[in-house]
MIDRENTOR-134322 format. One record per atom (N, C-alpha, C, O): residue number from 1; atom name; x, y, z. Coordinates in steps of 0.2 Angstrom, whole numbers, padded with zeros to 4 digits. Layout:
<NUM,CA,<X,Y,Z>>
...
This chain:
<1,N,<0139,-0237,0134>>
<1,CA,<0141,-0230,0133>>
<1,C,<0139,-0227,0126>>
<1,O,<0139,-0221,0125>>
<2,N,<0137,-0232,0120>>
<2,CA,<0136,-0230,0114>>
<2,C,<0130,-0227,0114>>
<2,O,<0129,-0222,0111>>
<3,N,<0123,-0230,0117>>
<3,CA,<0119,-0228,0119>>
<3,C,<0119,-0219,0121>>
<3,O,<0117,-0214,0118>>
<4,N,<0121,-0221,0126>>
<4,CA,<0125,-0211,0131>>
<4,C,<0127,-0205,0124>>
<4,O,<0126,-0199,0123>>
<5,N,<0130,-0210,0120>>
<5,CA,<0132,-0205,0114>>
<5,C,<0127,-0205,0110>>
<5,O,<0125,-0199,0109>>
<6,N,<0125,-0210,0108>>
<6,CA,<0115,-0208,0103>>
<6,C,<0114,-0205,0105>>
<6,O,<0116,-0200,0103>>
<7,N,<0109,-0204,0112>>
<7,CA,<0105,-0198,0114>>
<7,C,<0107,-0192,0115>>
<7,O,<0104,-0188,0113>>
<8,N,<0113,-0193,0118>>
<8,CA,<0116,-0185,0118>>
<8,C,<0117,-0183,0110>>
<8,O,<0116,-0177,0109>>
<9,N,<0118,-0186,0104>>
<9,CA,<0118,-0184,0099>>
<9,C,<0112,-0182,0098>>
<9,O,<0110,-0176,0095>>
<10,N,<0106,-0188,0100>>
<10,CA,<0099,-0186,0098>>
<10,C,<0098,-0178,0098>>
<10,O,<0097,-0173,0094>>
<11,N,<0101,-0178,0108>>
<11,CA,<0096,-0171,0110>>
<11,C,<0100,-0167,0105>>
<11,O,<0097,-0164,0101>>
<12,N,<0107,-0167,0106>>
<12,CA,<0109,-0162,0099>>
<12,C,<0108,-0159,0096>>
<12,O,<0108,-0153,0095>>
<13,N,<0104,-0163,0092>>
<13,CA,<0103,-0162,0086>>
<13,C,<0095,-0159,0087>>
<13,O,<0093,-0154,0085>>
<14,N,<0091,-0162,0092>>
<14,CA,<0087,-0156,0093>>
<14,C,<0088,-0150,0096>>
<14,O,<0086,-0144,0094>>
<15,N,<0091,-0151,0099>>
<15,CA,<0094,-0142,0102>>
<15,C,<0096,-0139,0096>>
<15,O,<0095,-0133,0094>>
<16,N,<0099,-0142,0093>>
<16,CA,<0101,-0136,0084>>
<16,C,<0095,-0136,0082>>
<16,O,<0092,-0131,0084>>
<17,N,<0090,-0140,0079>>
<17,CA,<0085,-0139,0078>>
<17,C,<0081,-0135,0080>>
<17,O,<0079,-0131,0076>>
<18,N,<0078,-0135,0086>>
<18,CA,<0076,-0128,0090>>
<18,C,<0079,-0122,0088>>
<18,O,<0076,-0117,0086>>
<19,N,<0085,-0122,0088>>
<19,CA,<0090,-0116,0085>>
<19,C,<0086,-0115,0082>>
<19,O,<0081,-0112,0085>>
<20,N,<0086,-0116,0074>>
<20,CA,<0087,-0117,0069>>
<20,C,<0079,-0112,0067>>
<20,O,<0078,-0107,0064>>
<21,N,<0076,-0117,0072>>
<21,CA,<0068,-0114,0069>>
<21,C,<0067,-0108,0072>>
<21,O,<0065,-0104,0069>>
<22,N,<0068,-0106,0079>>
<22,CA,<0069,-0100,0083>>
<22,C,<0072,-0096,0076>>
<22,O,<0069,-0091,0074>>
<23,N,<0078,-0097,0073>>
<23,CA,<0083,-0089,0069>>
<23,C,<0077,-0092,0066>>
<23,O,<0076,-0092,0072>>
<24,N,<0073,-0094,0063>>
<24,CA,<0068,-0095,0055>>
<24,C,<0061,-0091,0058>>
<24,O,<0058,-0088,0054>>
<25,N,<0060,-0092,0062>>
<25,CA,<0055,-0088,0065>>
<25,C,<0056,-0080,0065>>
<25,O,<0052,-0075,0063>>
<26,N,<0063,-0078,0069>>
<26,CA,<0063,-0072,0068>>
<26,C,<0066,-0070,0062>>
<26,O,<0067,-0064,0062>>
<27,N,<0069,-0072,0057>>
<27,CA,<0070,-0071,0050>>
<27,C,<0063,-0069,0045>>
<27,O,<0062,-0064,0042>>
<28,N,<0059,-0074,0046>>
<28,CA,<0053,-0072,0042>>
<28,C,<0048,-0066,0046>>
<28,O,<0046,-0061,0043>>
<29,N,<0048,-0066,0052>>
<29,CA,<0046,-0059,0056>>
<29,C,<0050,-0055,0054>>
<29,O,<0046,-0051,0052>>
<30,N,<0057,-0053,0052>>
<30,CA,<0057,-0045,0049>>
<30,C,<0057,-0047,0042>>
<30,O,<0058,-0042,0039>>
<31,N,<0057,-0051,0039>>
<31,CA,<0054,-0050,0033>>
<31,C,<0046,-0049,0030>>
<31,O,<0044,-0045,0025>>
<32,N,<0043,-0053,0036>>
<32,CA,<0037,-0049,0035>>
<32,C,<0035,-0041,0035>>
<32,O,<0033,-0038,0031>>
<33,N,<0038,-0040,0041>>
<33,CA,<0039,-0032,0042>>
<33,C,<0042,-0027,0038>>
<33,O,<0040,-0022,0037>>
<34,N,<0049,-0030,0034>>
<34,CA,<0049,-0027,0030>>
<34,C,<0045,-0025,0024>>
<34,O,<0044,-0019,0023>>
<35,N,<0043,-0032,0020>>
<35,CA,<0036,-0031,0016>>
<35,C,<0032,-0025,0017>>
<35,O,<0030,-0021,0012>>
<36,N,<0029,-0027,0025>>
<36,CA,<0023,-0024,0025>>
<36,C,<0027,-0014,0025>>
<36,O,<0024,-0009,0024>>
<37,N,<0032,-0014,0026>>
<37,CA,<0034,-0007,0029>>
<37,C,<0034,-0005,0020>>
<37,O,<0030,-0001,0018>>
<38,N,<0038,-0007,0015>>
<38,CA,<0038,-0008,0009>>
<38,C,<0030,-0003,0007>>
<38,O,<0030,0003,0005>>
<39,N,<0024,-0009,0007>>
<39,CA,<0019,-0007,0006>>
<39,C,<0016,-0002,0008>>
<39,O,<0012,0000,0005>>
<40,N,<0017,0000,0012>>
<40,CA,<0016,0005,0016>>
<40,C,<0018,0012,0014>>
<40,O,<0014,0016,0014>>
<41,N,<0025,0012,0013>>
<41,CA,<0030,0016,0011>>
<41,C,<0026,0018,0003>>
<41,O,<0027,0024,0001>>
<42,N,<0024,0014,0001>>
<42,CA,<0020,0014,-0007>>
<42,C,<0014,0017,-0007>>
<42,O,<0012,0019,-0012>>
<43,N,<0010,0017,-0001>>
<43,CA,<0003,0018,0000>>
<43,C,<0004,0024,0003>>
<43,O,<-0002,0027,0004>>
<44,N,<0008,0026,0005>>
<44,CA,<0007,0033,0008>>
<44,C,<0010,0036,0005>>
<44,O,<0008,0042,0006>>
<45,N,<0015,0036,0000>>
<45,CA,<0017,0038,-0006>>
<45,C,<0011,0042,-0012>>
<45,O,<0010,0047,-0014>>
<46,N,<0007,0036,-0012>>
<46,CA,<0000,0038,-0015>>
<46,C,<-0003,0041,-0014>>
<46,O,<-0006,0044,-0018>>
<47,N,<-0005,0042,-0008>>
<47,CA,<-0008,0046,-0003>>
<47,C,<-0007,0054,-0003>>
<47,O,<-0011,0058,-0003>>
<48,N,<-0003,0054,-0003>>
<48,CA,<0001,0061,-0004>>
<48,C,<-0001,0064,-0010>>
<48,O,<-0005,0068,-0011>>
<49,N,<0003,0061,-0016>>
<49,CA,<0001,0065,-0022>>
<49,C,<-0004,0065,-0024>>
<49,O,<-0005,0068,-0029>>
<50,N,<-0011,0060,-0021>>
<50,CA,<-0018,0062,-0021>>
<50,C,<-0020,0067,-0016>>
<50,O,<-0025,0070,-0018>>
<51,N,<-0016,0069,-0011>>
<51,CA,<-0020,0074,-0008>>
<51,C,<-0016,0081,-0011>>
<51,O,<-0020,0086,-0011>>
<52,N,<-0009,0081,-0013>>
<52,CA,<-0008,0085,-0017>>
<52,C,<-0010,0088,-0024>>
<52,O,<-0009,0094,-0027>>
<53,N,<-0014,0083,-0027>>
<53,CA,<-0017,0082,-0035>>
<53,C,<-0023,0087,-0032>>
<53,O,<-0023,0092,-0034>>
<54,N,<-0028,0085,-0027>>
<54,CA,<-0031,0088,-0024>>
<54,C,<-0031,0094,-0022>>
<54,O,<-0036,0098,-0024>>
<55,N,<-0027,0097,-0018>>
<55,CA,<-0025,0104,-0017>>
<55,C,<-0023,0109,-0023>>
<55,O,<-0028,0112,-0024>>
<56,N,<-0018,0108,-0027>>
<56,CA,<-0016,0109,-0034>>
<56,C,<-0024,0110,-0038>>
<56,O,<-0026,0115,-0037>>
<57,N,<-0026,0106,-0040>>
<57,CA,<-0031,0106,-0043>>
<57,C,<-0038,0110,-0039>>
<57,O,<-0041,0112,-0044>>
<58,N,<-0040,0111,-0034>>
<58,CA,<-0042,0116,-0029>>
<58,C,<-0041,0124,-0032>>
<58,O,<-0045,0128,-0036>>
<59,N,<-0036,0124,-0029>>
<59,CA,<-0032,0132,-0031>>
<59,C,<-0031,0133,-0040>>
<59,O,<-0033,0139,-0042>>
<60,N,<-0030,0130,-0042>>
<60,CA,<-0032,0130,-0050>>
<60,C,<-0037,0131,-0050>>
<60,O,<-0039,0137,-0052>>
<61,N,<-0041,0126,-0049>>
<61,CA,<-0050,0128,-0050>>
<61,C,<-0053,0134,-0049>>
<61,O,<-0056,0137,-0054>>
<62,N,<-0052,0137,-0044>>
<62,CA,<-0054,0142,-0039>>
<62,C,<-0051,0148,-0043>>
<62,O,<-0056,0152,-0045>>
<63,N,<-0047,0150,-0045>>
<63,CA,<-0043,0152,-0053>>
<63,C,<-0047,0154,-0055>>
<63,O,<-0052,0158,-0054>>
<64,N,<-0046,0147,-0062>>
<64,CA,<-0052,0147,-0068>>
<64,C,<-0058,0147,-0066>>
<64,O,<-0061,0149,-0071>>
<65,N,<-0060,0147,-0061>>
<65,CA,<-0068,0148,-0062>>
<65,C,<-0069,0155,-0060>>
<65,O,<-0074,0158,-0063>>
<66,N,<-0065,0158,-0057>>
<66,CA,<-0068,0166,-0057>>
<66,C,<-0067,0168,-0063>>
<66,O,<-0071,0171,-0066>>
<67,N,<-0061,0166,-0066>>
<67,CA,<-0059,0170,-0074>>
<67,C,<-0065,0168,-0078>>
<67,O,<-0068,0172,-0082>>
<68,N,<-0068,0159,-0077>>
<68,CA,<-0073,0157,-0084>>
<68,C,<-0078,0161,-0080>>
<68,O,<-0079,0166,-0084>>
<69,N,<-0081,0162,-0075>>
<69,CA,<-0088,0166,-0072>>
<69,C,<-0089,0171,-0075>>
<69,O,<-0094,0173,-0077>>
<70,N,<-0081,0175,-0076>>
<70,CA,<-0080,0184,-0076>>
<70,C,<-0080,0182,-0087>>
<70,O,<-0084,0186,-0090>>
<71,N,<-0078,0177,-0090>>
<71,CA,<-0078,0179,-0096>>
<71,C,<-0086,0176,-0098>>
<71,O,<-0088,0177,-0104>>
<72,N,<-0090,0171,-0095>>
<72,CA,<-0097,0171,-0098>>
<72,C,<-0100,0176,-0095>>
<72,O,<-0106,0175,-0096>>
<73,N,<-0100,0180,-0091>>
<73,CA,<-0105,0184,-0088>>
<73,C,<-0106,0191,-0093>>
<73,O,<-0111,0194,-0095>>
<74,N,<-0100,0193,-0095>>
<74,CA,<-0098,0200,-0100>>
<74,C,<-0099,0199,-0107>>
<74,O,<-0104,0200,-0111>>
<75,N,<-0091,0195,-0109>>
<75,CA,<-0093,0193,-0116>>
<75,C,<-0099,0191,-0120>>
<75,O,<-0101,0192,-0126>>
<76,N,<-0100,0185,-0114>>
<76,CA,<-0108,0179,-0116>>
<76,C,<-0114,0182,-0116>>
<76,O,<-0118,0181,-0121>>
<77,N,<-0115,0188,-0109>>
<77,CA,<-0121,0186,-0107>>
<77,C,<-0125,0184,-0104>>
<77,O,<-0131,0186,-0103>>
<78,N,<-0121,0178,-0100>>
<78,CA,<-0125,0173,-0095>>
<78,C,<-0127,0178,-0090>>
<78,O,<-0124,0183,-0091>>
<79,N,<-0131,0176,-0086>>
<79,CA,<-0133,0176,-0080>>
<79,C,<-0126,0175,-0075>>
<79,O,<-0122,0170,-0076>>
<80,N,<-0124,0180,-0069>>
<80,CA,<-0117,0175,-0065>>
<80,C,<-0119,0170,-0061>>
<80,O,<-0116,0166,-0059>>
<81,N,<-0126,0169,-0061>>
<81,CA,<-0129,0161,-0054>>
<81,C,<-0127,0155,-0062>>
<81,O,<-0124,0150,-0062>>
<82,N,<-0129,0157,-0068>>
<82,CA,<-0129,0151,-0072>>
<82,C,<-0122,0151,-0075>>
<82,O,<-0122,0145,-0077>>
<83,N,<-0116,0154,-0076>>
<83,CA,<-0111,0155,-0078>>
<83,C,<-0108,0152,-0072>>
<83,O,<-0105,0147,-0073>>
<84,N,<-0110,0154,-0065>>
<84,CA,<-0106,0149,-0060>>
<84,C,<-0108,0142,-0059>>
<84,O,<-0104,0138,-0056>>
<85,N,<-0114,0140,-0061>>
<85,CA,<-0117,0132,-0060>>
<85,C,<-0115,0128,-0068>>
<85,O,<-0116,0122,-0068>>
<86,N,<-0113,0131,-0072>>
<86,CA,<-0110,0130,-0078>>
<86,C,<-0102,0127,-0075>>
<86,O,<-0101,0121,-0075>>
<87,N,<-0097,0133,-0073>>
<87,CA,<-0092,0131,-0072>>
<87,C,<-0091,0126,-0067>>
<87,O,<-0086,0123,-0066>>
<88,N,<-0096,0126,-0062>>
<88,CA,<-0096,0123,-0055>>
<88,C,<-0096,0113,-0057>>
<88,O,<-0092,0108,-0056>>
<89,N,<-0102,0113,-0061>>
<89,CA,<-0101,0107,-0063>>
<89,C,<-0096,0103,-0068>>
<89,O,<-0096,0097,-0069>>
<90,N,<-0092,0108,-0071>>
<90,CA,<-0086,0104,-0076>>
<90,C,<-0079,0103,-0070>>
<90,O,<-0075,0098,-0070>>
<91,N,<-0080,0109,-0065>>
<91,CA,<-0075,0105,-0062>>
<91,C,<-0077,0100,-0058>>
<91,O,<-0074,0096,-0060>>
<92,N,<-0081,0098,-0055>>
<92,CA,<-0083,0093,-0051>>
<92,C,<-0082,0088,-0054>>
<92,O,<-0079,0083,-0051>>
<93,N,<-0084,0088,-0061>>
<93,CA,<-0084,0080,-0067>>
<93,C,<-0076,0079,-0064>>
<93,O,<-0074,0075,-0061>>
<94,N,<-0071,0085,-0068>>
<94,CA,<-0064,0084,-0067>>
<94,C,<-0060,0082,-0062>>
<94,O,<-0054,0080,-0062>>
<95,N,<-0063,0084,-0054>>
<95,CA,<-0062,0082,-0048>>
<95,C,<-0064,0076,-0048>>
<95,O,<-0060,0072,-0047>>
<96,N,<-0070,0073,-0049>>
<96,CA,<-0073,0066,-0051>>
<96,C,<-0068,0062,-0050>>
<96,O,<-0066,0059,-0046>>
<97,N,<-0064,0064,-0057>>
<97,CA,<-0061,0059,-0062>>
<97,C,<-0053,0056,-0058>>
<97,O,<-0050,0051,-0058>>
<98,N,<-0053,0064,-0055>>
<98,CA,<-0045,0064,-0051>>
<98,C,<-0046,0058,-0048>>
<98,O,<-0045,0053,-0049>>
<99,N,<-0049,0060,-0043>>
<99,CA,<-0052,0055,-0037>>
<99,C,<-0050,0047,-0037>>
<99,O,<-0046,0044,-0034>>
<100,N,<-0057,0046,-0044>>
<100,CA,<-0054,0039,-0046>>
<100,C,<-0049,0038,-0046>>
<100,O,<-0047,0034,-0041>>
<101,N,<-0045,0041,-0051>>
<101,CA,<-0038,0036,-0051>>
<101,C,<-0035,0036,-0048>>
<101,O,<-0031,0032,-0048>>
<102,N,<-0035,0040,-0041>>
<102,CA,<-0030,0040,-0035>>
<102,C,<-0034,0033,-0030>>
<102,O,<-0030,0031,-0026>>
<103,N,<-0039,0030,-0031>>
<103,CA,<-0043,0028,-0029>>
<103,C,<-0040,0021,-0032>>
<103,O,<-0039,0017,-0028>>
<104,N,<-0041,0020,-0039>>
<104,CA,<-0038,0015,-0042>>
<104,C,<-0031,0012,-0041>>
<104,O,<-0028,0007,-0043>>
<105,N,<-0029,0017,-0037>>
<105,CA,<-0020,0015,-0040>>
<105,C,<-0019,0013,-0031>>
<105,O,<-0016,0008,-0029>>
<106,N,<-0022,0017,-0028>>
<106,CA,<-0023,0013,-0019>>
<106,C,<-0026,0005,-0020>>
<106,O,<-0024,-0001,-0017>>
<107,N,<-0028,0005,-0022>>
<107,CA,<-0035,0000,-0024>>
<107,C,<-0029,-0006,-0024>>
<107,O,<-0029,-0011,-0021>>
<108,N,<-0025,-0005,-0030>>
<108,CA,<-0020,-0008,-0035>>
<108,C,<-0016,-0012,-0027>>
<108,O,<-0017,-0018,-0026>>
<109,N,<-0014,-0010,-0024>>
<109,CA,<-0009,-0012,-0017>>
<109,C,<-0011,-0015,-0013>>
<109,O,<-0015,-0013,-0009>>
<110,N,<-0008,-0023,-0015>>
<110,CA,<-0010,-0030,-0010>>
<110,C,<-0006,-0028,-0004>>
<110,O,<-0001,-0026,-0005>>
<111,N,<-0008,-0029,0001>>
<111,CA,<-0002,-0027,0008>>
<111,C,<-0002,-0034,0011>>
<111,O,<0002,-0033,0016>>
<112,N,<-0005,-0042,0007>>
<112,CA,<-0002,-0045,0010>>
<112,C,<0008,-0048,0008>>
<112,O,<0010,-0049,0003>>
<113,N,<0011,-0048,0014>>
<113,CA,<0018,-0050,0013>>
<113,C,<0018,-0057,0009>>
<113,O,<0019,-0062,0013>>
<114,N,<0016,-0057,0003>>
<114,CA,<0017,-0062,0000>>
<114,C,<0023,-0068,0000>>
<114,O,<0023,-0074,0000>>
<115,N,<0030,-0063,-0002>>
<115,CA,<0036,-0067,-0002>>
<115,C,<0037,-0070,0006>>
<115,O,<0041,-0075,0007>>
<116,N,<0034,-0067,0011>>
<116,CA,<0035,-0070,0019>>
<116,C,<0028,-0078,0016>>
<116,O,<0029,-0084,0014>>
<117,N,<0024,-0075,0016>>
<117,CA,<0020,-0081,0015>>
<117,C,<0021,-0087,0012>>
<117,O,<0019,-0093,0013>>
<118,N,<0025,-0084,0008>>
<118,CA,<0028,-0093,0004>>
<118,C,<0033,-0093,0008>>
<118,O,<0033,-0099,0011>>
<119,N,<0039,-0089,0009>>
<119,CA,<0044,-0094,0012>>
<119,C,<0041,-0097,0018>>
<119,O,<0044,-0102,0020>>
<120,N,<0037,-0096,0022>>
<120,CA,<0032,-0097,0030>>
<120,C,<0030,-0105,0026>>
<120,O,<0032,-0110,0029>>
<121,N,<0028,-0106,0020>>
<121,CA,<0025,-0112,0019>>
<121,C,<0032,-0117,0019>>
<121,O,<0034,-0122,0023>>
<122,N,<0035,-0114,0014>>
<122,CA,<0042,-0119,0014>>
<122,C,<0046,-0119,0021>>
<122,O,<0051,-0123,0022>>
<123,N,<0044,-0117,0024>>
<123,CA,<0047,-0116,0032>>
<123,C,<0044,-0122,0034>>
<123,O,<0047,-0126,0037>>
<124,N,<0038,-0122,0033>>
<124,CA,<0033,-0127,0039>>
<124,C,<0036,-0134,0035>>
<124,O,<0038,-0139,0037>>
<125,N,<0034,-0133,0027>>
<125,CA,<0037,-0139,0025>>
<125,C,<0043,-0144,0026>>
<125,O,<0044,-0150,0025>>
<126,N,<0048,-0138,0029>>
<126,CA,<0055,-0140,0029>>
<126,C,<0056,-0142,0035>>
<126,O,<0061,-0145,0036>>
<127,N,<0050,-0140,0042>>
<127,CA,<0051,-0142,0048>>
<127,C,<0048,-0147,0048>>
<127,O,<0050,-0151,0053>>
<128,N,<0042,-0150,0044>>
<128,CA,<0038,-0158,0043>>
<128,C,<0043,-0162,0041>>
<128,O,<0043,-0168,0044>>
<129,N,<0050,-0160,0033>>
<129,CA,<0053,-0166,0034>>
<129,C,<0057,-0168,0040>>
<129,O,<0057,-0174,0041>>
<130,N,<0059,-0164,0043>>
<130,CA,<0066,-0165,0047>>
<130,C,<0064,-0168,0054>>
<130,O,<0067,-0172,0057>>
<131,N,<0057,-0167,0055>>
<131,CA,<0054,-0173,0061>>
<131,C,<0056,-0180,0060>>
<131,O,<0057,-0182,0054>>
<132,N,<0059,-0183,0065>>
<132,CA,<0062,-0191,0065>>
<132,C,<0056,-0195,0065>>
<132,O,<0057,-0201,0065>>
């Protein structure tokens, strides 16, 4: 009979075991997902105020450049084709520069779930010790 009782304990304790790994599987699954939802959540964030930095700065431009066209054409003297290829290229540099950093700060956003990754290792470690 003490036999009948080992084994039965044996399976036991692998059926918890199974448990165990099953809830650890889907515990790191929404943690992963969270993460990545996270990053995401941050990357489109970014997204946005670059495409609004972009508009914003559009509609400014578009502005100033009729005002700087209309004030080197009169008071200057330019030519209006040289007064506009003048102003046309200082915003482009200034658009350039937008660009980058929105570019840079995208750039900056690891989307791997890192905190999932490590605990996934300790997971696997943790299911290697408990092998009999």
């Amino acid at each position: 009979m003490t036999g009948y009782r080992e084994q039965r304990s044996v399976a036991e304790l692998f059926g918890e075991l199974s448990q165990d790994v099953g809830l650890l599987v889907r515990q790191e699954a929404q943690l992963a997902k969270t993460e990545v939802l996270e990053k995401l959540n941050r990357a489109t964030g970014n997204l946005i105020t670059l495409a609004a930095g972009g508009v914003v700065a559009l509609i400014g431009g578009l502005a100033l450049t009729a005002a700087i066209i209309l004030l080197l054409v009169d008071p200057v003297g330019l030519d209006p084709w040289l007064a506009a290829a003048l102003v046309g290229a200082l915003l482009a540099v200034i658009g350039t520069v937008m660009l980058r950093g929105g570019l840079q700060e995208l750039k900056r956003i690891d989307p791997t779930p890192k905190r999932t990754v490590e605990t996934i290792k300790d997971d696997i470690q943790w299911a290697k010790e408990q092998r009999p």
